[in-house]
C-alpha positions as CSV (number, residue, x, y, z in Angstrom):
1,X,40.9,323.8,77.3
2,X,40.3,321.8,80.3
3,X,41.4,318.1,81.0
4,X,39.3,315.8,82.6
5,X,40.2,312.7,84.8
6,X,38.4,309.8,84.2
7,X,38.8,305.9,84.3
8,X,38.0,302.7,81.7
9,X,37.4,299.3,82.6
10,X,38.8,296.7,80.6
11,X,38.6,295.5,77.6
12,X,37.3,299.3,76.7
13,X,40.4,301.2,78.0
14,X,42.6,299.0,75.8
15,X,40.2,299.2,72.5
16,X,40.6,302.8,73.0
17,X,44.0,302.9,73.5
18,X,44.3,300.8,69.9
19,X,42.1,302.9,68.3
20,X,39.2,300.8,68.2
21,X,36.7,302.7,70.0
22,X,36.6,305.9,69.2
23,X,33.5,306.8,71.1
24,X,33.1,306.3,74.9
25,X,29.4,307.3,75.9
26,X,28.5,308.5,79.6
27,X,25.6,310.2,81.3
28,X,25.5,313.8,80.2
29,X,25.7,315.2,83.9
30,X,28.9,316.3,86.4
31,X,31.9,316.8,84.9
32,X,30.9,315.2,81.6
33,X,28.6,317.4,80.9
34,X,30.8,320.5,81.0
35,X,33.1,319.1,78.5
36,X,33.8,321.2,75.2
37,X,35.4,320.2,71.6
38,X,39.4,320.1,71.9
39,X,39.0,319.5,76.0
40,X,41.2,316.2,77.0
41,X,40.5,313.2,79.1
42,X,43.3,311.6,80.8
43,X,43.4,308.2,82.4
44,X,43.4,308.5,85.8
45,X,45.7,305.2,86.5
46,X,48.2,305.4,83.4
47,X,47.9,308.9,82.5
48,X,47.0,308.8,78.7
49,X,45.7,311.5,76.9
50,X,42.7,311.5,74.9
51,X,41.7,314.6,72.8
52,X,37.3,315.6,72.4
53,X,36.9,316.0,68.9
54,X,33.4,315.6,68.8
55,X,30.3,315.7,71.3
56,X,27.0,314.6,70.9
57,X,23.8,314.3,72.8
58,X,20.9,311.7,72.8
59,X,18.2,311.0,74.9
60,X,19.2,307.1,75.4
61,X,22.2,304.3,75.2
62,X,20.0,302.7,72.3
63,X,20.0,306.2,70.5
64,X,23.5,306.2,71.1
65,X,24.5,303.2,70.0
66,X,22.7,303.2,66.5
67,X,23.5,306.2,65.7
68,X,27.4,306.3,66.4
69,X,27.4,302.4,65.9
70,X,28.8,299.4,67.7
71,X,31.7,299.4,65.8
72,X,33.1,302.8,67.5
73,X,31.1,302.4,70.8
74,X,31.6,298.8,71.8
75,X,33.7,296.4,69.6
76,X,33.1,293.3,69.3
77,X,29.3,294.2,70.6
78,X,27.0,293.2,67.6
79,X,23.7,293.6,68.9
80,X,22.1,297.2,70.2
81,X,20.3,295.4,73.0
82,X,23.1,293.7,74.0
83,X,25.0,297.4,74.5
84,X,22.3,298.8,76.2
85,X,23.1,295.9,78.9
86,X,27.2,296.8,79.2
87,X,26.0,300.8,80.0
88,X,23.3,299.3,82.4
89,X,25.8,297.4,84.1
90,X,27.0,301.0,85.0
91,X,24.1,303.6,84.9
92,X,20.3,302.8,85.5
93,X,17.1,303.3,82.9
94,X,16.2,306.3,85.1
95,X,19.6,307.7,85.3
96,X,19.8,307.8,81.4
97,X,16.4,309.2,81.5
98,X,17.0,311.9,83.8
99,X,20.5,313.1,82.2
100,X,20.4,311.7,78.6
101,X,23.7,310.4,77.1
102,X,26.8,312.1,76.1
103,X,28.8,310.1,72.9
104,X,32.4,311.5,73.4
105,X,34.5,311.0,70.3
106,X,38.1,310.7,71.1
107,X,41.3,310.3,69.5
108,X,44.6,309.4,71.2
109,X,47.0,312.5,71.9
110,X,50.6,311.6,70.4
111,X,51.9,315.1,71.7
C-alpha cells in the first residue's frame, strides 16, 4: 500500500477532517490515477491520514456529483450545477474530458 501526498483547500480539508465529506473527486490522471483500495492520502501541510476505501470512475464532475451526492462530495453544496463550478474553479471542461473523474472515498485513519 502506497501513500499519497496531497493538499485540500479550505472549507473541504476541514469537512473531511469532521467527517463530512467523505468523497474528494479529482481528475483520474498522475498520481491519482494509480491509486488502489486501502492506499492512504496524507495532508501534505498537517500530515493527516486518510485511508481509500473506495474508487470510482465517471466520465464527468456532474456524473460525479449525482451519483455519490452533494452531501458526501461538497457539503453544504445543494445544487449539481453549482458543484460543477467549485471543480471548474480547479480543472477545465476539457481536462475532465480528456481524463474523466476519480470519486475517492475516504475515511480518517485513527491508527
Amino acid at each position: 500500500m502506497k501513500t499519497i501526498y496531497f493538499t485540500v483547500g479550505e472549507p473541504y480539508k476541514t469537512l473531511i477532517l469532521q467527517g463530512k465529506k467523505t468523497v474528494e473527486g479529482r481528475l483520474c490522471k498522475g498520481k491519482f490515477s494509480e491509486l488502489q483500495i486501502g492506499d492512504s492520502l496524507q495532508f501534505q501541510d498537517t500530515g493527516e491520514c486518510l485511508e481509500i476505501i473506495a474508487l470510482t470512475h465517471y466520465p464527468s464532475f456532474k456524473a460525479m456529483l449525482e451519483n455519490e451526492g452533494l452531501k458526501h462530495t461538497l457539503p453544504g453544496i445543494t445544487e449539481i450545477d453549482h458543484g460543477r463550478e467549485v471543480y471548474y474553479q480547479f480543472y477545465t471542461p476539457e481536462e475532465e474530458k480528456t481524463f474523466g473523474v476519480l470519486a475517492i472515498s475516504i475515511r480518517l485513519k485513527t491508527t
